[in-house]
C-alpha positions in Angstrom: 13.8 9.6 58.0 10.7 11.5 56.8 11.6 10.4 53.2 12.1 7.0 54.0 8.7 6.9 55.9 6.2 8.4 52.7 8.5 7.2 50.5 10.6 4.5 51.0 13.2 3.6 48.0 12.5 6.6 46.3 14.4 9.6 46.7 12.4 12.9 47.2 14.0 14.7 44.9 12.6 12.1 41.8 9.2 12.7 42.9 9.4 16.3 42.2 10.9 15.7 38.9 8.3 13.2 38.0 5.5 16.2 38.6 8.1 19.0 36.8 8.3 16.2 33.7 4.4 16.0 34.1 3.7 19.6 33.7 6.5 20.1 31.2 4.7 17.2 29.1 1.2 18.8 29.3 2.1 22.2 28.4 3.8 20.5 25.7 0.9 18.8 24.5 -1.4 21.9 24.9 0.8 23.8 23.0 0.4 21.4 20.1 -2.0 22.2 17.4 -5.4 21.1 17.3 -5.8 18.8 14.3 -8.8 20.1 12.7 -10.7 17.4 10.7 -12.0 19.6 8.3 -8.7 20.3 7.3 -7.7 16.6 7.5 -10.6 16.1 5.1 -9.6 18.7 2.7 -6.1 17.2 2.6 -6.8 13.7 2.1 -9.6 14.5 -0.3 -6.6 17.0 -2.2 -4.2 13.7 -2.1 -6.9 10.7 -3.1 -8.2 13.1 -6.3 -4.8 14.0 -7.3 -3.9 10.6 -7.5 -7.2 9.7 -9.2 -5.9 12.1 -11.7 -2.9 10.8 -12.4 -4.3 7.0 -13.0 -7.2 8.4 -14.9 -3.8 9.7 -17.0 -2.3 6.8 -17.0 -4.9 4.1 -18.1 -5.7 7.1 -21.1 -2.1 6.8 -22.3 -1.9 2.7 -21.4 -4.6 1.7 -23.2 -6.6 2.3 -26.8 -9.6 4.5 -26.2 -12.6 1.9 -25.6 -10.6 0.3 -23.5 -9.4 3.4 -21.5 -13.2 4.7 -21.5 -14.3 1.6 -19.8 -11.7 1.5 -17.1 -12.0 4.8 -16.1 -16.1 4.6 -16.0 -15.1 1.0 -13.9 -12.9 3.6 -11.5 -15.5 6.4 -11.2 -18.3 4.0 -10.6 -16.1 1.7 -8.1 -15.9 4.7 -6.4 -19.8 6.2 -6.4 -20.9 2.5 -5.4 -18.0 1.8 -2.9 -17.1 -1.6 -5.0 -13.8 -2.2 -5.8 -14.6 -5.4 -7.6 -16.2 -3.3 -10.6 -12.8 -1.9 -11.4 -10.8 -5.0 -10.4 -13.1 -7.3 -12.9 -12.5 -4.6 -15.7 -8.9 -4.9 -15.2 -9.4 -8.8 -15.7 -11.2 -8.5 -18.7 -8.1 -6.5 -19.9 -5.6 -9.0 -19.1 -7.9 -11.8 -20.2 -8.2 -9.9 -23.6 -4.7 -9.2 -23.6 -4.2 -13.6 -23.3 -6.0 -13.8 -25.9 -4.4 -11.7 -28.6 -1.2 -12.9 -27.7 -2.4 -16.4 -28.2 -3.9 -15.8 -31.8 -0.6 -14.0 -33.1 
C-alpha cells in the first residue's frame, strides 16, 4: 500500500536499482582516465607530421624534382598560411601540365 501510494506502477525494488546503476555508472566514469589535452595534442601533432612525411615522400618519388620542390613548398606554405587552395591550385597546374604533354605526343 505504501508503495503504491509514493510510487504507483513502479515497484520499489526498481527504484533502488535505478540509484545502485547510478552509482555503479559514476564510479565507472570516475574511474576513467582524464583525457589530458596536452597529450591529445602531442598525439595528433605525432599522427598529422607523420603523415606529412609520408606525402612529402610520396610527391618526391611521383614527380621530377621541380615539380616535386614546388608541391611540397605549396604543402608547407598551405599549412603556415592555413590555405589549402595554395596546394590544391599547384596540384592543378600539375594535371593541367600533365594535359598538355599528353596532347603534344
Amino acid at each position: 500500500m505504501l508503495q503504491q501510494k509514493y510510487l504507483p506502477g513502479k515497484p520499489l525494488n526498481s527504484v533502488k536499482m535505478q540509484k545502485k546503476t547510478r552509482s555503479i555508472l559514476e564510479e565507472i566514469n570516475a574511474m576513467s582516465p582524464k583525457r589530458d589535452k596536452k597529450k591529445i595534442i602531442e598525439s595528433n601533432a605525432q599522427q598529422v607530421i607523420v603523415t606529412a612525411i609520408n606525402l612529402i615522400n610520396l610527391i618526391n618519388e611521383s614527380f621530377d624534382e621541380e615539380t616535386a620542390s614546388d608541391l611540397n613548398k605549396r604543402l608547407i606554405n598551405s599549412i603556415r598560411t592555413r590555405d589549402i587552395k595554395k596546394f590544391t591550385r599547384g596540384i592543378a597546374k600539375v594535371n593541367e601540365d600533365t594535359r598538355h604533354t599528353r596532347r603534344e605526343d
